[in-house]
Backbone as a ProteinNet text record, in pm:
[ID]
protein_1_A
[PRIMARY]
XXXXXXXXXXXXXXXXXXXXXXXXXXXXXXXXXXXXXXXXXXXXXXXXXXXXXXXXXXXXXXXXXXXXXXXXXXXXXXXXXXXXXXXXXXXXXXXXXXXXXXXXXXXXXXXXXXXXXXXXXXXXXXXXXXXXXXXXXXXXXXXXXXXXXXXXXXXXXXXXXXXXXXXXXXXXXXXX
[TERTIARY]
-1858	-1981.6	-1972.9	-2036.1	-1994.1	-2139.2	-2237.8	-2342.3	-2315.8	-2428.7	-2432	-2557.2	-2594.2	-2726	-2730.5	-2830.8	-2827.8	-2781.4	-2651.5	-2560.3	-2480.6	-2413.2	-2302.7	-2190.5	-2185.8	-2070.8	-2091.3	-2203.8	-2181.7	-2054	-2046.8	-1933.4	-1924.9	-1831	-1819.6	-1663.6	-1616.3	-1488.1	-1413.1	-1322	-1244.9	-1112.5	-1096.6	-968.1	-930.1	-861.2	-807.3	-685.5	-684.9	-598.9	-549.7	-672	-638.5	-646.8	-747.4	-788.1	-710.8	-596.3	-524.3	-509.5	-531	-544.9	-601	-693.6	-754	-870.1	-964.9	-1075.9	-1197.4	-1141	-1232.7	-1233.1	-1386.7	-1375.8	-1466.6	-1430.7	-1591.5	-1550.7	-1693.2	-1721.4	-1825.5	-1784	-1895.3	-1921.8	-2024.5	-2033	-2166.4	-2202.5	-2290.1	-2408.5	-2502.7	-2565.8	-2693.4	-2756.9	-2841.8	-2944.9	-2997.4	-3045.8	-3155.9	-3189.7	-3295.4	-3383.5	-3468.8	-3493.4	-3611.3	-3594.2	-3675	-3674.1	-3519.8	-3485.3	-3361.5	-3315.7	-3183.7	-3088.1	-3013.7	-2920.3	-2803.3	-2662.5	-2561.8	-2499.8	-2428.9	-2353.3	-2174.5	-2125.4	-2000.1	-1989.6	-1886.9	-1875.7	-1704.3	-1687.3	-1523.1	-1597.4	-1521.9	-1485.1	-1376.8	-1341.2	-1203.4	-1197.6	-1108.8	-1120.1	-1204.6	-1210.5	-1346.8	-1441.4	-1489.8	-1584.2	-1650.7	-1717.4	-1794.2	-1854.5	-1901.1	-1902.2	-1900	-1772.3	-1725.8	-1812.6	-1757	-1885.1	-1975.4	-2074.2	-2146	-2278.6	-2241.3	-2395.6	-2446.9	-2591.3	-2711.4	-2807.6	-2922.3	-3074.3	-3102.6	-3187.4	-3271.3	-3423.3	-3458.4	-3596.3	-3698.8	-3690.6	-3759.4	-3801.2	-3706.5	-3757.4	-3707.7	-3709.7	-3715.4	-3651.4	-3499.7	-3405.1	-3273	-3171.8	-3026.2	-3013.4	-2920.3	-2877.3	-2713.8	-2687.6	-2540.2	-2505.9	-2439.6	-2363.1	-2263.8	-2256.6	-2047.5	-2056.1	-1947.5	-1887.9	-2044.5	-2069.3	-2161.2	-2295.6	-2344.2	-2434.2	-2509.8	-2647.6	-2769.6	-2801.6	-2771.9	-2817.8	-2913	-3002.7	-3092.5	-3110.1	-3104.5	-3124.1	-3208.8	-3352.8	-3491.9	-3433.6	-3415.7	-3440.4	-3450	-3550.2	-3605.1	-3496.8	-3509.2	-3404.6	-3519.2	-3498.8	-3576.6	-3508.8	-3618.8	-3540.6	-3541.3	-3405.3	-3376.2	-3367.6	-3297.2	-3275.8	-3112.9	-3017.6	-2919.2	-2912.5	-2810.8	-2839.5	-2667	-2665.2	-2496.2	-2568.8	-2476.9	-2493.1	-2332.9	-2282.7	-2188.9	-2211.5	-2119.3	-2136.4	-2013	-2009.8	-1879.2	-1893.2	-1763	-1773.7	-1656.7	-1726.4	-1538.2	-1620.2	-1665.7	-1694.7	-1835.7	-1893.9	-2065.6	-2054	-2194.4	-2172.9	-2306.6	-2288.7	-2367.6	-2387.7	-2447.5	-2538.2	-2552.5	-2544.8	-2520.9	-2649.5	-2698	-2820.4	-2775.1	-2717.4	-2731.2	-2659.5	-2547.4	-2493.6	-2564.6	-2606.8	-2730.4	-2731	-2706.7	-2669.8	-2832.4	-2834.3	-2993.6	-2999.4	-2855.9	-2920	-2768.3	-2779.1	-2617.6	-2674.7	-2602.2	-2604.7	-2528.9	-2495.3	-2330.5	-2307.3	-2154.3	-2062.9	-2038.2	-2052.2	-1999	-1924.5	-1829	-1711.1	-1614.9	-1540	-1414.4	-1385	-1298.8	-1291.6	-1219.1	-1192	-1076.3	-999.2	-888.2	-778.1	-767.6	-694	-648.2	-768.6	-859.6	-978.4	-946.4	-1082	-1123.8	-1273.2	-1197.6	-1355.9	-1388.4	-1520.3	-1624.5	-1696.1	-1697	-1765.3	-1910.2	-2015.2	-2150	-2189.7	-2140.2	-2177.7	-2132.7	-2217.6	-2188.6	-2118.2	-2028.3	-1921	-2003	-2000.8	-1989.4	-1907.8	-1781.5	-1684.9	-1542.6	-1440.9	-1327.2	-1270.4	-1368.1	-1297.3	-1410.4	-1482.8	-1582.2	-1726.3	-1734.5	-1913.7	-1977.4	-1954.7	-2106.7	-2201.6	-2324.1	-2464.2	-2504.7	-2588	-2718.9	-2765	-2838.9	-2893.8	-2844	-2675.2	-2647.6	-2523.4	-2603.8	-2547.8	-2618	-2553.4	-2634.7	-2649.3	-2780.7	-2876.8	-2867.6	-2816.2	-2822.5	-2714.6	-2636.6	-2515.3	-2429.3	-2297.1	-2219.2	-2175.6	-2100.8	-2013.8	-1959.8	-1811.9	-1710	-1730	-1706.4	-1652.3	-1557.9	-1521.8	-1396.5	-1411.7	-1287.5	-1314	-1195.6	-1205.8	-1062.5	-1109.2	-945.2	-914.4	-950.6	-1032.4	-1043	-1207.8	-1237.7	-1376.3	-1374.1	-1466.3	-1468.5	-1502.3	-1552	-1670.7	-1775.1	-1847.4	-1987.8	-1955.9	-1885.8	-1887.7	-1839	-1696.7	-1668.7	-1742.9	-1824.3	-1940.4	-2033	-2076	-2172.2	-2081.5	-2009.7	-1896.1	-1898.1	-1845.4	-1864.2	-2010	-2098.2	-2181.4	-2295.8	-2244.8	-2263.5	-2155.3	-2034.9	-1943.7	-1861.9	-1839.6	-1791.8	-1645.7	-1590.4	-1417.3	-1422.2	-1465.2	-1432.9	-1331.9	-1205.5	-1070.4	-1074	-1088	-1083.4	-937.5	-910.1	-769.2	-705.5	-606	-554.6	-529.9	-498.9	-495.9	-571.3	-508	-555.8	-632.3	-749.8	-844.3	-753.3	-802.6	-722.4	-742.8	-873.8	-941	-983.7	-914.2	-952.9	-1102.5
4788	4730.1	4726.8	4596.8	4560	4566	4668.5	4687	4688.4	4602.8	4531.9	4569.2	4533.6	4556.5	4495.4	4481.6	4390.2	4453.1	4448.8	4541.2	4426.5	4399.9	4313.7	4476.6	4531.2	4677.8	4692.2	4623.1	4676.1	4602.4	4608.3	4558.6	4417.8	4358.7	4212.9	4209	4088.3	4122.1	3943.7	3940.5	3865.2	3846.2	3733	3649.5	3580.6	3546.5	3465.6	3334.5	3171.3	3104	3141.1	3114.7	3165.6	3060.1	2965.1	2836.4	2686.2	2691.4	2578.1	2496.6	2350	2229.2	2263.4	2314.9	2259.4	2197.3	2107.8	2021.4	2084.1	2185.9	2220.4	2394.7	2443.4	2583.2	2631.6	2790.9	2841.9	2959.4	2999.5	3128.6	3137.3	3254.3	3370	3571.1	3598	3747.1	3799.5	3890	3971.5	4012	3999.5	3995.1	4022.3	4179.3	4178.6	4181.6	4077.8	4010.7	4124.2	4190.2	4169.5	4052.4	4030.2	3878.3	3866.3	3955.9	3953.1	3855.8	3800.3	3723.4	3583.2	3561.2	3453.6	3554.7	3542.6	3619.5	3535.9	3564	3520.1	3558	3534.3	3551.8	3533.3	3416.6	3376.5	3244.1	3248.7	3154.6	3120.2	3016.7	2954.3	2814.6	2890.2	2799.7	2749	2621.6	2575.9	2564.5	2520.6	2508.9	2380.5	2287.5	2180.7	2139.6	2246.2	2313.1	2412.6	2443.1	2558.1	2675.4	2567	2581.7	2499.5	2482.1	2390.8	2422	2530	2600.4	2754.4	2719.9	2829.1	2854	2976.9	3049.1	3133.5	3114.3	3129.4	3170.6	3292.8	3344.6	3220.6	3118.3	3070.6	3107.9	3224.2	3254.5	3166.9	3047	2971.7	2848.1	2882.2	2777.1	2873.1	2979.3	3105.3	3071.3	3010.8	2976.9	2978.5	2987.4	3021	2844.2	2870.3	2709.2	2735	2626	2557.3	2503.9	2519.3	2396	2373.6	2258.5	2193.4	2053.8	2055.3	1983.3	1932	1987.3	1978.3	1941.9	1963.5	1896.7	1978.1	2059.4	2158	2104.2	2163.6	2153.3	2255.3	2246.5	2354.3	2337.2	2436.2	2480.4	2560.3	2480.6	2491.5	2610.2	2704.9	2844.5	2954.3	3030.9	3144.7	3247.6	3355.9	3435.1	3593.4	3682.3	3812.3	3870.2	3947	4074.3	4215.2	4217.1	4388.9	4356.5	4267.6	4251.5	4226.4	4294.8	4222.6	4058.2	3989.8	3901	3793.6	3733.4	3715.2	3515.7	3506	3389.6	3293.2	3167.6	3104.9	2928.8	2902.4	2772.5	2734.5	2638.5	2510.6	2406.9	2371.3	2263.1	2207.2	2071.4	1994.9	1859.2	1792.1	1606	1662.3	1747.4	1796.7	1936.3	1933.7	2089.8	2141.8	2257.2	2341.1	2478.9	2503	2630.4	2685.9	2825.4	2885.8	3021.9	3072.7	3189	3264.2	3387.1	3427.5	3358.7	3295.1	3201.6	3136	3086.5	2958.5	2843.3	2705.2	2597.9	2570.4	2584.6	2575.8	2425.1	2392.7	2231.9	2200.1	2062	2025	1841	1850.1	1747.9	1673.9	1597.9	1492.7	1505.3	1550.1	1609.4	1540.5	1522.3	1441.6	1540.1	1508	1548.3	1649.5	1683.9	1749.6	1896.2	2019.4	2117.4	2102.8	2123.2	2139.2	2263.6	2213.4	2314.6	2414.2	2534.6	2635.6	2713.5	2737	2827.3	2952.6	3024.6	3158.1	3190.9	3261.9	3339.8	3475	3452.2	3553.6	3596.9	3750.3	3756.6	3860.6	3819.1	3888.5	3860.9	3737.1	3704.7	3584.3	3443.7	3366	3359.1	3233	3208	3057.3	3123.9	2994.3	2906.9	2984.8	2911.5	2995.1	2977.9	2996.8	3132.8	3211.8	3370.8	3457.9	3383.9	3443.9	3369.9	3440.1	3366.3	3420.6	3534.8	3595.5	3663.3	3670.1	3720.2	3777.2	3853.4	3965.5	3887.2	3728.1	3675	3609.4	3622.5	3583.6	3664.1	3765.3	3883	3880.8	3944.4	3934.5	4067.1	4087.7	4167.1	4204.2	4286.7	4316.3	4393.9	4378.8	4424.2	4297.2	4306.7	4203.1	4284.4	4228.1	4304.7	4225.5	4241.8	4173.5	4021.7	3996.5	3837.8	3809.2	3691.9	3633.9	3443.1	3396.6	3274.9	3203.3	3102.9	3055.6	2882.1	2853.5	2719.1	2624.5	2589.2	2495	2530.7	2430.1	2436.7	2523.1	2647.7	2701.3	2655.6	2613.2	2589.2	2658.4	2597.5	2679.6	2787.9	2754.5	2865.6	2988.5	2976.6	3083.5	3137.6	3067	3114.8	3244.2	3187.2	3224.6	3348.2	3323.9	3492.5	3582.3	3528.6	3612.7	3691.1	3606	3666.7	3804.1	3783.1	3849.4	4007	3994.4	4100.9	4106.4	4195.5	4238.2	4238.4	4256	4279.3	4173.1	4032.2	3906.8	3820.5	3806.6	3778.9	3617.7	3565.8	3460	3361.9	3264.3	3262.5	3171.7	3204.5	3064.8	3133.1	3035.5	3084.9	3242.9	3279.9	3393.4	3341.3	3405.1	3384.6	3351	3255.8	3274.4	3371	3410.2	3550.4	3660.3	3747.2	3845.6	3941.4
-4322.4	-4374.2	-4526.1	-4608.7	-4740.8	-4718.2	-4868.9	-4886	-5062.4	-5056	-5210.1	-5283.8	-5375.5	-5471.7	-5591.2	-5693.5	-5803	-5857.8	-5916.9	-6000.9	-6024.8	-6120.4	-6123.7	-6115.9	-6127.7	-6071.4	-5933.7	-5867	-5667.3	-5642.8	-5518.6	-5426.8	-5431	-5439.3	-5450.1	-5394.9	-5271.8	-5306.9	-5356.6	-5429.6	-5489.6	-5397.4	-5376	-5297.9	-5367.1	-5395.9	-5530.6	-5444.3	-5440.2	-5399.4	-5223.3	-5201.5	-5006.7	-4928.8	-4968.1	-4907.8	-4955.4	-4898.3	-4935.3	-4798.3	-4841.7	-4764.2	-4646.8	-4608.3	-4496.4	-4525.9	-4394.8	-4452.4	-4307.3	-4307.1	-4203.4	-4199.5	-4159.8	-4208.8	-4142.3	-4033.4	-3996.4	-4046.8	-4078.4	-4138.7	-4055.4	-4014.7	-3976.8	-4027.7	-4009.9	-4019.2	-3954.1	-3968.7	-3919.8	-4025.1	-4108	-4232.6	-4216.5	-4290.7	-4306.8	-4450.7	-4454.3	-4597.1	-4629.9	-4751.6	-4858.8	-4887.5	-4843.4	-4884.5	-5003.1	-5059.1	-5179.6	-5334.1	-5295	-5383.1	-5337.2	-5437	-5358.8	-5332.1	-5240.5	-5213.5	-5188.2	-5249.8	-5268.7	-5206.5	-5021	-4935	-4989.8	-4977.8	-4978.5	-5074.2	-5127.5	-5246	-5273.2	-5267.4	-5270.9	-5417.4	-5493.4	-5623.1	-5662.9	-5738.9	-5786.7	-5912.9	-5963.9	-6125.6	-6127.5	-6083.1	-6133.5	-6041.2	-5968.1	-5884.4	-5881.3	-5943.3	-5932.7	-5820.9	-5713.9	-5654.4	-5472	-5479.9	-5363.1	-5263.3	-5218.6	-5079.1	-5143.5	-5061.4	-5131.2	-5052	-4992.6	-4868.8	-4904.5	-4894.2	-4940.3	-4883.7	-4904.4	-4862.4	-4987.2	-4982.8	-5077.5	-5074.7	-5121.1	-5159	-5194	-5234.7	-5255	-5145.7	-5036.2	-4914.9	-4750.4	-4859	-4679.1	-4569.2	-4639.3	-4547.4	-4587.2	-4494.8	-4525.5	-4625.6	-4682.7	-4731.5	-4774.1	-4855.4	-4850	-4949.3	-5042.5	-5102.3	-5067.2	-5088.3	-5074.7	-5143.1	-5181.5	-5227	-5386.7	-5440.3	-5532.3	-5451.6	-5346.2	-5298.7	-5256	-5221.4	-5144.7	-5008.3	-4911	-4774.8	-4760.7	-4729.9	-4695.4	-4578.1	-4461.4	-4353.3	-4291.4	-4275.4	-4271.8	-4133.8	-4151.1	-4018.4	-4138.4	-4071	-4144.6	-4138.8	-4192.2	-4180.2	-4177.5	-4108.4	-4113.8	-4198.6	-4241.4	-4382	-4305.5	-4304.6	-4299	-4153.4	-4081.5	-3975.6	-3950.9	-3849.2	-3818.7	-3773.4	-3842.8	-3779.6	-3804.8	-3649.8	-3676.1	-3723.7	-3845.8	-3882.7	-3894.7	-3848.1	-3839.6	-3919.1	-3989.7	-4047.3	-4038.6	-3992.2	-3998.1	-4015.6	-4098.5	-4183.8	-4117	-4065.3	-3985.6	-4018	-3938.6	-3941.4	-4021.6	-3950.7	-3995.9	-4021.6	-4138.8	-4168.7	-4058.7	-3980.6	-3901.3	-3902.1	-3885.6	-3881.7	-3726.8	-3723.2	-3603.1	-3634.2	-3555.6	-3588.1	-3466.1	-3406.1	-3329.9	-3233.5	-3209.6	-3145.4	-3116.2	-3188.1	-3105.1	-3224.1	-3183.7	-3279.7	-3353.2	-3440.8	-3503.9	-3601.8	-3668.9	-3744.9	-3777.8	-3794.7	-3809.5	-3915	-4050.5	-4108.4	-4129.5	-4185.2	-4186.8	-4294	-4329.5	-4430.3	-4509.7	-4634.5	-4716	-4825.7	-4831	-4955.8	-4869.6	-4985.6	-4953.7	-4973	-4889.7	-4919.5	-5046.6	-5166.3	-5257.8	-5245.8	-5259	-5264.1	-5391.2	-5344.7	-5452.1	-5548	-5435.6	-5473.5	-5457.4	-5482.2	-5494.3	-5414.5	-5316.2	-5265.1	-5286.9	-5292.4	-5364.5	-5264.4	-5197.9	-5095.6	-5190	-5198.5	-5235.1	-5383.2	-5444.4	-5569.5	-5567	-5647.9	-5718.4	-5782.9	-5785.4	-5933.4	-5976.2	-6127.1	-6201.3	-6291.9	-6236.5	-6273.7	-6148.1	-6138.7	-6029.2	-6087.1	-6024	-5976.6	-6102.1	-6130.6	-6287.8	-6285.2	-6413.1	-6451	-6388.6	-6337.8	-6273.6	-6351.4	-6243	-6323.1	-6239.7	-6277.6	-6197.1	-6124.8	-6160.7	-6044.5	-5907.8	-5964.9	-5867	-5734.4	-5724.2	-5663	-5471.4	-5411.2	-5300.4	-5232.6	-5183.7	-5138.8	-5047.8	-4954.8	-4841.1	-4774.3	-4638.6	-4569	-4509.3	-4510.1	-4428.5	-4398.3	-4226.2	-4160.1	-4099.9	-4054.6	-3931	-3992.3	-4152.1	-4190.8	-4166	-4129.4	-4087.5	-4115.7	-4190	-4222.5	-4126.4	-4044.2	-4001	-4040.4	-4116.2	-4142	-4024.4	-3926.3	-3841.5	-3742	-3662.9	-3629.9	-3515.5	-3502.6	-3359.3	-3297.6	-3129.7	-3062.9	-3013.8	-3026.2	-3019.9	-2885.7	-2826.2	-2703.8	-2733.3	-2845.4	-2929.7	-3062.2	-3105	-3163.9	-3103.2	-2999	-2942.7	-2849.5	-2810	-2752.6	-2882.3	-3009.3	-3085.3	-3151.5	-3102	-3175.7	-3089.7	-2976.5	-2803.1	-2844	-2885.3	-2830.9	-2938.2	-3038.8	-3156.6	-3146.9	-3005.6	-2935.6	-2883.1	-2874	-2865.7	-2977	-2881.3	-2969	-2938	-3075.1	-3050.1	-3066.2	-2933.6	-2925.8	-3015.6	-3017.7	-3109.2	-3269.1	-3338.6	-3489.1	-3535.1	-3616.2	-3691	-3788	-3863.3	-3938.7	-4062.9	-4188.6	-4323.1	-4356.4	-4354.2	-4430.4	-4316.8	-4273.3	-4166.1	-4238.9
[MASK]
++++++++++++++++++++++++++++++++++++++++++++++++++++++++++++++++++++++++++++++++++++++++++++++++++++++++++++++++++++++++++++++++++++++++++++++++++++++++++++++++++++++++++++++++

């Protein structure tokens, strides 16, 4: 369990050049938000991207949200504070949202993963592997993240989000 706080000294972890050429990506984890403020989940920056992908508590519309590819998806589902809760997003033709294994909103993708980033697990970058701030730190607990280069299906979504020893087959995660 990665337990964070407004500190730019809490826990944050740094991956540096992990995400090369793929155009498709699920991330999932297990996350329990603070929701007292924005909270800064996961963040993959490039050098002329700031922030390519980027997951989000947005405090200001009391819902998980998204950037990619320079663009805000907001993903009108509430999120409980101080609640476990397994959350999944993939990005392949459409970007989607998963709550509990359960498919909650799916929009149509526009732009591209860029290559030869940096992920940031519990802080914002505002610039590739840097630029952080107090506000943009995140609040809460993650547990059992795992990113794999290609789209799960919701059926493996939803196994995973049921049974913690659910091996999902095929490829190994980029980011275990």
């Amino acid at each position: 369990i990665m337990h964070t706080s407004k500190n730019l000294n809490s826990s944050c972890i740094f991956i540096c050049h992990c995400i090369i050429s793929v155009q498709e990506i699920t991330w999932y984890s297990w996350i329990k938000i603070n929701t007292s403020g924005d909270s800064f989940i996961f963040s993959y920056a490039t050098s002329g991207e700031a922030n390519n992908i980027l997951v989000f508590y947005s405090n200001k519309y009391k819902s998980l949200a998204l950037n990619f590819d320079g663009k805000r998806n907001v993903f009108e589902i509430g999120m409980p504070a101080n609640k476990w809760v397994f959350v999944a997003i993939v990005i392949g033709n459409d970007l989607s949202l998963y709550v509990d294994g359960v498919h909650q909103s799916s929009i149509p993708k526009s732009g591209k993963i860029r290559q030869d980033g940096c992920v940031v697990i519990g802080q914002d970058q505002d610039s590739k592997c840097g630029g952080f701030q107090l506000s943009g730190t995140f609040i809460g607990l993650i547990q059992n993240m795992n990113i794999y280069g290609y789209e799960l299906s919701p059926e493996i979504i939803e196994n995973l989000s049921q049974d913690a020893r659910y091996q999902v087959p095929g490829n190994s995660p980029i980011i275990p």
